[in-house]
C-alpha positions as CSV (number, residue, x, y, z in Angstrom):
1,X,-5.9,-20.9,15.8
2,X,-3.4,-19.5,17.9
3,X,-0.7,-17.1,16.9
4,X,1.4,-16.6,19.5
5,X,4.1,-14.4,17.6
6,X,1.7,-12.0,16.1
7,X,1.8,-8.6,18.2
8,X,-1.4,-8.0,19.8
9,X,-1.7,-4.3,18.3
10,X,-1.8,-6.3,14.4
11,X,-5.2,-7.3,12.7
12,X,-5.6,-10.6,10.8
13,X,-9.0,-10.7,8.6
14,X,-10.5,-14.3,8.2
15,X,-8.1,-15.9,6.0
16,X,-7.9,-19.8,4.1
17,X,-4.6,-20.5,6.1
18,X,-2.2,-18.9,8.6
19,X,0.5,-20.9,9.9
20,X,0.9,-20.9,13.1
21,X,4.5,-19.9,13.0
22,X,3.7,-16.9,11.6
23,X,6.0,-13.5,13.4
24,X,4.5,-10.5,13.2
25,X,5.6,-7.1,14.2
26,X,3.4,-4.5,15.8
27,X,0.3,-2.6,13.8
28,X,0.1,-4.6,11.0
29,X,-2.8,-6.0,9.0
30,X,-3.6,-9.1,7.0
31,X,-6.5,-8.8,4.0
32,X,-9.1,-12.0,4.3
33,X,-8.1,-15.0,2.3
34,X,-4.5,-15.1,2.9
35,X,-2.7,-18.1,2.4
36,X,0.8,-17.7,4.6
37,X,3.2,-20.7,4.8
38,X,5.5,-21.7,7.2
39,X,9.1,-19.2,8.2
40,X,7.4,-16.0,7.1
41,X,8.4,-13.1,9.5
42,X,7.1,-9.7,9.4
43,X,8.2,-6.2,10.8
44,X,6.2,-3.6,12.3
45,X,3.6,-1.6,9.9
46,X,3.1,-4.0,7.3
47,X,-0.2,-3.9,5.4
48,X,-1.4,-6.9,2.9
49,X,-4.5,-6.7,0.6
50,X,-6.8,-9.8,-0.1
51,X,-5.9,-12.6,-1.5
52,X,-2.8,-12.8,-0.5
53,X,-0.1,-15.8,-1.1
54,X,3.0,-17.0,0.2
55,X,3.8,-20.5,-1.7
56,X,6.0,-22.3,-3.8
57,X,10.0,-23.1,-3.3
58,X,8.6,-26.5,-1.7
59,X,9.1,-29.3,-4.6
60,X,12.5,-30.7,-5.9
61,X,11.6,-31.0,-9.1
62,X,15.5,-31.3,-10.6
63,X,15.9,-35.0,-10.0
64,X,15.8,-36.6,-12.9
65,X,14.1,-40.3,-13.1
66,X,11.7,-39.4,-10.2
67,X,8.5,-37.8,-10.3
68,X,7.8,-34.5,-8.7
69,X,5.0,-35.4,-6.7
70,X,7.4,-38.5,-5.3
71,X,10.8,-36.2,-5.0
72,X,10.4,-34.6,-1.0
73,X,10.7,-31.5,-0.3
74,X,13.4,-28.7,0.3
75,X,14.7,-27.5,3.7
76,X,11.5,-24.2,3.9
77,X,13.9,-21.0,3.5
78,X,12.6,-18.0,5.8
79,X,10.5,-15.4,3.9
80,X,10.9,-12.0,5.3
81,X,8.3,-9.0,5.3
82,X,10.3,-6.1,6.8
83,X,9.3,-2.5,8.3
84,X,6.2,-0.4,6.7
85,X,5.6,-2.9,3.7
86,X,2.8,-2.1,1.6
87,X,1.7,-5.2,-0.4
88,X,-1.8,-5.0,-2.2
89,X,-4.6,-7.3,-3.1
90,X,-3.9,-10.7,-4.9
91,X,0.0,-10.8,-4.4
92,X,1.8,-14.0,-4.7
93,X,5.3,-14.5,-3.3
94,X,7.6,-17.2,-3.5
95,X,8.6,-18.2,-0.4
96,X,12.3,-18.2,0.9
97,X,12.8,-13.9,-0.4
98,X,12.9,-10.8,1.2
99,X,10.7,-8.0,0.8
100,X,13.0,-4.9,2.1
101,X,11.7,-2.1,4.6
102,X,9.5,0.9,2.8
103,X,9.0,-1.4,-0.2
104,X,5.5,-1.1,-1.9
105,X,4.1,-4.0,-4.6
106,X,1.4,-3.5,-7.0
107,X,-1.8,-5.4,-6.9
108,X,-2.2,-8.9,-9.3
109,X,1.9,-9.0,-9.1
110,X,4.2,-12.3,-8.9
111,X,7.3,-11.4,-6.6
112,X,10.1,-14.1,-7.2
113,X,13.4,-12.6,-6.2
114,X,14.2,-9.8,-3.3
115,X,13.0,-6.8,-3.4
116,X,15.3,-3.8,-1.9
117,X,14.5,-1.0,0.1
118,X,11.5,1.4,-0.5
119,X,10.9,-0.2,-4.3
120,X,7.8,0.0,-5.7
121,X,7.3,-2.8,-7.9
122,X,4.7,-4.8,-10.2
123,X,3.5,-7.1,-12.9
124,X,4.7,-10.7,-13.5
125,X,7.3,-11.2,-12.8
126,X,7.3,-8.4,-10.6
127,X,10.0,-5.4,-11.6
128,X,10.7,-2.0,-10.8
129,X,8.7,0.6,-11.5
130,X,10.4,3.3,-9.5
131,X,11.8,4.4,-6.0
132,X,9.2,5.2,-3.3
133,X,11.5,8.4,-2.0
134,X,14.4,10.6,-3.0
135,X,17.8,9.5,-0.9
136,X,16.7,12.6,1.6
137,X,13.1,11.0,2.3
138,X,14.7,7.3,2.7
139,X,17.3,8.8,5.5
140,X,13.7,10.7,6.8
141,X,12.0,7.6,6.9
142,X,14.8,5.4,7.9
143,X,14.8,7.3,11.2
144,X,11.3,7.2,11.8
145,X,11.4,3.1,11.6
146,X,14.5,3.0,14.1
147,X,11.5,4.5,16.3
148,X,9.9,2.5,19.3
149,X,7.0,1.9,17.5
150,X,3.9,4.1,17.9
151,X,0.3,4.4,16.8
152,X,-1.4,6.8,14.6
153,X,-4.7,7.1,12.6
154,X,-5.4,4.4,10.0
155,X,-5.9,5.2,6.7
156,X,-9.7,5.4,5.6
């Protein structure tokens, strides 16, 4: 399959399905068995466990007098991944949200609304647990992601 918007320096393990609009940013890395629909767009440094899902927001289901499976489908919404996103193994997301920059989600969690800057979050739904930095380390950080960006050693 060919994914033309996926940086070359970004690794996608053997995965169930990848559309092929998929944007990636630079040195980024897909777990095997992802399932990624349509409109999802992803900065630089993101990092996805097994498992992973993008689904849902793709039924009408709130017309009464018609079945679901007969009721179409809604305009796909845009699913953003931004900047040094940490998202671990067996994640769901519902597509159409926005996962801010620095953000980190637990492994096994449902995320069904946005998710703001450097958050870590978890469980089903998925909620806040706690901030990834103090306001001096976001400001650190921030910088670092306005960066051209660069490679470094991997993480073991």
């Amino acid at each position: 399959m060919r994914l033309n918007k996926v940086h070359p320096t970004s690794l996608i393990s053997l995965s169930k399905k990848i559309s092929r609009n998929l944007e990636m940013g630079p040195y980024g890395y897909i777990g095997p068995n992802a399932e990624i629909l349509q409109n999802v767009v992803m900065g630089k440094y993101v990092m996805i466990g097994a498992h992973f899902i993008v689904a849902g927001n793709d039924h009408n289901y709130q017309k009464p007098g018609i079945p679901i499976i007969f009721s179409g489908r809604p305009i796909p919404k845009d699913t953003i991944i931004e900047d040094d996103v940490w998202i671990g193994t067996r994640v769901t997301i519902k597509s159409g949200i926005r996962i801010s920059r620095g953000a980190v989600i637990a492994a096994g969690s449902v995320v069904v609304k946005d998710v703001n800057p450097y958050e870590v979050i978890g469980g089903i739904p998925a909620l806040k647990i706690k901030d990834r930095f103090t306001y001096e380390h976001k400001i650190i950080h921030d910088k670092m992601l306005k960066k051209e960006p660069f490679e470094s050693l991997y993480c073991d």
